[in-house]
N, C-alpha and C positions, 0 to 999 in steps of 0.2 A: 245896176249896182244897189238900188234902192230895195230892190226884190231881194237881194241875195243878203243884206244886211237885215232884213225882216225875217227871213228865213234864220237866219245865225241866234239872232236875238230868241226866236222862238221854241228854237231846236234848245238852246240853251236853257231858258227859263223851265218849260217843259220837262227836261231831261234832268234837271236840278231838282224841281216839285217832286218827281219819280223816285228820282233815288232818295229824297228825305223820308218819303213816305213807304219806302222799300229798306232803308235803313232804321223808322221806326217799328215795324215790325220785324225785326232782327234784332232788336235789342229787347224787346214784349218782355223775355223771362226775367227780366231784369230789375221790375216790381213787380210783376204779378208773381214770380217766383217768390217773393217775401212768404207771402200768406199761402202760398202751396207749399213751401218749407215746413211751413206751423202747422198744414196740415195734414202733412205725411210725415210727421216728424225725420224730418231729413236731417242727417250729419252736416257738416261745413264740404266736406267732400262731395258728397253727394249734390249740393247745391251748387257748387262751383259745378260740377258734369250735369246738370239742368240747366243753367244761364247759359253753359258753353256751347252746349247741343249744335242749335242753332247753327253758331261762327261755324262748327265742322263744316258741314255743308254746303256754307257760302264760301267757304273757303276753298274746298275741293274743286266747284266748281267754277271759279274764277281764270282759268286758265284755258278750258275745252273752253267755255263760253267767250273770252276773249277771242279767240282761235276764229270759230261761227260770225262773229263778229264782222273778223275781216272778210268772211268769204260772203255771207249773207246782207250785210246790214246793221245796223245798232237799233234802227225802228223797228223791225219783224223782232226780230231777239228781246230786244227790252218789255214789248209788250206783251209777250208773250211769254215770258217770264215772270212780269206780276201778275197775269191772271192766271197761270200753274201755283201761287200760291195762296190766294183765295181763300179754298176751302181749307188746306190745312189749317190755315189761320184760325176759320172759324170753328174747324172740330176739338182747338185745346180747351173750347169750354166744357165740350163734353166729355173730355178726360176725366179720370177715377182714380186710376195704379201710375205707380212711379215709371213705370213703360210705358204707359203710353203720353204722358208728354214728351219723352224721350222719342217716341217715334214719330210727334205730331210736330217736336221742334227740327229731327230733321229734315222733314219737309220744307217746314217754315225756312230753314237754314238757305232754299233756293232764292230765296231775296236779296243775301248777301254778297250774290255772285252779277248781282245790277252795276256794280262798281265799273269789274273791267268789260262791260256792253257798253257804258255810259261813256266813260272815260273815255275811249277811243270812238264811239259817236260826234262824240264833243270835238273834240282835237281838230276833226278833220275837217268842220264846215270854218277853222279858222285861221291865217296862216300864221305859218311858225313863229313870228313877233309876238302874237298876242295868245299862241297855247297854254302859255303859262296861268296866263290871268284866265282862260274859259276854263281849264279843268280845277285851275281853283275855284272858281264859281261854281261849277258841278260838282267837285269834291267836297261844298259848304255841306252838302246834302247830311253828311255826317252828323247836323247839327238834329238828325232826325232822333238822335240819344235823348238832347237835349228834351224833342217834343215827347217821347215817350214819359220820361221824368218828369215833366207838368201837367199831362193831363191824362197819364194812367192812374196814378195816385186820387183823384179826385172821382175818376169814374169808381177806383177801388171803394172809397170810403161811401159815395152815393148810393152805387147798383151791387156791390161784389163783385170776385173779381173775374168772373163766368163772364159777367158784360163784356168787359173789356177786349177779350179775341172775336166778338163778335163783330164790334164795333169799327176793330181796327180793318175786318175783313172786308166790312161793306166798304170804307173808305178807300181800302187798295182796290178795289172793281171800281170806283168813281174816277181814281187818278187814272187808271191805265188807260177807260175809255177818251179823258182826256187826253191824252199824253198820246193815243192814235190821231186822232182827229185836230191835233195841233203841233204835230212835226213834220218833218218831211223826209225823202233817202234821196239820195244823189249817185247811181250806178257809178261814178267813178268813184265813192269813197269805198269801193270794194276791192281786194286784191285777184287779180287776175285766175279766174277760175284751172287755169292750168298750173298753179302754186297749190303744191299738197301739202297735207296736213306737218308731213314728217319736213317739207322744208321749212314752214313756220317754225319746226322746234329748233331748228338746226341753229339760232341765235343763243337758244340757251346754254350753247358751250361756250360763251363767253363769260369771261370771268365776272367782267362789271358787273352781270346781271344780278349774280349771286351777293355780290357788294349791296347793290341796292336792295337787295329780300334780307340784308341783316340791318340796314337802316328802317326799312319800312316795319319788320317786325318789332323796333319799341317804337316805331312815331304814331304808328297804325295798330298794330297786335296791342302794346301797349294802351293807349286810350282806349279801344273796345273792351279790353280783361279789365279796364278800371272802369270803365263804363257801367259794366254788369255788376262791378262787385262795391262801386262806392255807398249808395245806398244802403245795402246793409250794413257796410261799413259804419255808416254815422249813424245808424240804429245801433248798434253793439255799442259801440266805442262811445259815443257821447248822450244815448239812451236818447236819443230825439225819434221823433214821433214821425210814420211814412213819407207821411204829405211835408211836412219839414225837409227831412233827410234827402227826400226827393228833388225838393229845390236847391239844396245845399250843390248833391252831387251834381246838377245843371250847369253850377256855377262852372266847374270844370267841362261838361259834356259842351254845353253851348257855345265859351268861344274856339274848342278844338273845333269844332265845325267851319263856324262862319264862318271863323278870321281865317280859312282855309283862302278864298280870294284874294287875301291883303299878302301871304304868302307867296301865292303864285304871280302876282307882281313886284313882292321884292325879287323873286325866282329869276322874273322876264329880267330886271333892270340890274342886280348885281350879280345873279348867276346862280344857280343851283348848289356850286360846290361852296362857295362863303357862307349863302342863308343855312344849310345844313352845316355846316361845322358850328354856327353860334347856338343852333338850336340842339345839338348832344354838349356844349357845354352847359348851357342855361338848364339843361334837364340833370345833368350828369350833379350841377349845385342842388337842386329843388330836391332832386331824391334821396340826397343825402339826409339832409336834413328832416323828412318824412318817414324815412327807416329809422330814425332814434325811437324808441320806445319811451313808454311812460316808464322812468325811472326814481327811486327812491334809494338814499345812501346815509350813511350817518358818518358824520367825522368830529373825532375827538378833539376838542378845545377844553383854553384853562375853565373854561365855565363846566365842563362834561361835556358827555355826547350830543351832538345836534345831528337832526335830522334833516334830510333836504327832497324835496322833489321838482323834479324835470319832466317837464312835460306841454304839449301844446295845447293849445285852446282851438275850440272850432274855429276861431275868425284866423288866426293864425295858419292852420291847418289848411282852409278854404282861400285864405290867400295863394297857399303856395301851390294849390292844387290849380286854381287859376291860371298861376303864373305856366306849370306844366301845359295845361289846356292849349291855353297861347303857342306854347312852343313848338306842341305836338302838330297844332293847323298847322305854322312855317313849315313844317321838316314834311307833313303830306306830301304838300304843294310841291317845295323842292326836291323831293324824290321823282317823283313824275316830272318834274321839268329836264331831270339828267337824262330821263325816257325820252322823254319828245326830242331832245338835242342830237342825241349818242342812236335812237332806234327812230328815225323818222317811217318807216316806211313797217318798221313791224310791232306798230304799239301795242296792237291787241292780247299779238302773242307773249310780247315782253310784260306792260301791265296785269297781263293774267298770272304769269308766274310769282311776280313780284306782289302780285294780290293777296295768291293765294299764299305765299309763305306766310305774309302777313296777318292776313288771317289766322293760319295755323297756329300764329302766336296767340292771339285772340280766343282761340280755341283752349289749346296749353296754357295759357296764364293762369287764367281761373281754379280750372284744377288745379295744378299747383300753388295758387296762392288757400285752397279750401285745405290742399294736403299740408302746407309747412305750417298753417294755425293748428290743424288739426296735431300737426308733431309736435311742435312749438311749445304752442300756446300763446305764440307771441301776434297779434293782429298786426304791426308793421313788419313783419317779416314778408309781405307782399311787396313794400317797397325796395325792400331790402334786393329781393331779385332784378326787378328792373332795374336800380341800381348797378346790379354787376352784368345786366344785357348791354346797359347806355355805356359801359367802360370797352365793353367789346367792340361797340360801332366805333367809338373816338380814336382804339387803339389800332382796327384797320381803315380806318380814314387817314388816321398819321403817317401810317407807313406807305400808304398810294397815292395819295394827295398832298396833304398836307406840307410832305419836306421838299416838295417842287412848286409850294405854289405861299404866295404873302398873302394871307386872310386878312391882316390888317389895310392892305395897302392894294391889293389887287393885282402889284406886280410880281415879275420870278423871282424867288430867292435863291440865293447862289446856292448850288449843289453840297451839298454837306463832303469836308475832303475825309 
């Protein structure tokens, strides 16, 4: 028991490390695209399809790889996965033309498909009581936003920011070697080689599934597209300075990450379907209130015209983005726990799909929040959309959950006559 419990712990911590360090090079264009915007003179559009690059690819392949997963292993796969991206990593410093970080980020993009290798790695060395709490511990790995945002910025301003893909490359070759030589496979956590590919998919004609790929595309899609784009965000908007702006947007990057484990043990203890209904309301309030724009008006009094302005302050601002960060770890964690309950036996294939839609929000966002400024003019017109994505998940959660089940109270509510 002793063995098997050292093995858990190991395979976890390991496979955690992995994906922080495979989550922060998937986030990379996220400052160092700052100063390669300034210097290809790129549009907001343009820059939004540079940070997004990337997600493409982690995204796409979040599903085949989940798939692999169940038939191969999460050790052979996993590592095998951060050393296929490696060298892309390190040839974005040799890029020149606006194409070729586009072609060297969707390389790099294969990092972001570590999720559903990891996730269902994870799950399996622990039983069903405590899946919650390990994939929220291996989903913290997210907080790898986080690390991109405090120590790109600082390489940027010392070396340039050429250094930087170099750096992060050598460190994904040190994690992977790691990450071989300190986990382990267990031939039962495979699915039976006589299960093909097309009955894996045969889960995804279930409706849930697709329920939980529109929750995870704002809990998930959502933090990633803000991920990439808060930074310049509080460079625009409040004129602060990289290395600033970079620890500002952390504020939000680092507790979506962490507080992912504190999720997935509220997940274990009250249930997947309660911690995600508080967490689309809690975001469904915060986005509100962060799509108001900086507004100016003038209303007539006996004095004459007065002028008024509305508008947030960065601590205000960075409060509330906080508070989203928070919410967005709960609602990960709880996503995947409805997996691990409803799909025990085919996570890979399930969290691949529900990955990758997720992703593909992650991917979508950005562009589109680069296209409605660029229509706009309006810089919260970015919250403005998630806003009306977080209304969509509330409003089919009500109608499938919600009117048969007491959020307050845990018990049935009588059937609506």
């Amino acid at each position: 028991m002793a063995s098997q419990r050292r093995k858990q712990f190991s395979v976890l911590v390991m496979s955690t490390t992995a994906f922080t360090m495979c989550f922060a090079a998937w986030m990379l264009f996220a400052v160092i695209g700052i100063p390669i915007k300034a210097q290809l003179g790129l549009n907001e559009t343009q820059f939004g399809l540079l940070a997004a690059t990337p997600v493409l690819t982690g995204a796409l392949v979040r599903l085949p790889l989940g798939m692999l997963t169940d038939k191969l292993g999460g050790r052979l796969v996993f590592f095998a996965l951060m050393v296929a991206t490696v060298v892309p990593i390190w040839l974005i410093s040799q890029a020149t033309a606006y194409w070729h970080f586009l072609l060297a980020g969707l390389f790099v993009g294969l990092a972001g498909g570590s999720f559903s290798v990891g996730i269902a790695y994870c799950a399996r060395w622990f039983e069903r009581k405590n899946q919650g709490f390990a994939m929220g511990v291996f989903g913290a790995g997210n907080s790898g936003a986080a690390v991109t945002k405090l120590v790109a910025p600082v390489l940027v301003v010392a070396f340039g920011w050429e250094f930087v893909p170099k750096a992060f490359a050598l460190a994904m070759l040190a994690v992977a070697i790691a990450f071989w030589l300190f986990t382990y496979e267990d031939p039962e956590h495979r699915v039976s080689s006589s299960v093909k590919f097309a009955d894996q998919l045969r889960v995804l004609k279930n409706p849930r599934v697709w329920k939980y790929c529109q929750y995870y595309s704002i809990v998930f899609g959502g933090y990633v597209a803000l991920a990439l784009w808060m930074t310049k965000y509080y460079v625009t908007e409040f004129g602060l300075g990289l290395e600033t702006a970079a620890l500002l947007a952390a504020c939000f990057s680092l507790p979506g990450g962490v507080l992912r484990a504190v999720g997935g043990w509220f997940s274990d203890r009250f249930g997947a379907h309660k911690v995600t209904w508080w967490v689309m309301w809690v975001s469904w309030v915060c986005l509100f209130l962060l799509s108001y724009p900086h507004t100016e008006f003038t209303v007539m009094t006996v004095a004459g015209p007065k002028t008024f302005a509305i508008h947030h302050n960065v601590w205000f601002f960075t409060a509330l983005m906080f508070t989203v960060g928070v919410a967005w770890a709960f609602g990960k964690a709880s996503v995947f726990k409805y997996i691990s309950d409803e799909f025990p036996h085919e996570i890979g294939a399930v969290s691949g799909i529900v990955g990758l839609v997720g992703g593909l929000g992650g991917f979508l966002l950005p562009i589109m929040f680069g296209a409605l400024l660029d229509l706009t003019g309006v810089r919260s017109s970015a919250f403005m959309l998630l806003y009306g994505v977080t209304w969509v998940s509330l409003i089919w959660m009500y109608w499938t959950e919600v009117r048969r089940t007491d959020v307050m109270h845990g018990g049935a509510a009588a059937t609506a006559k």
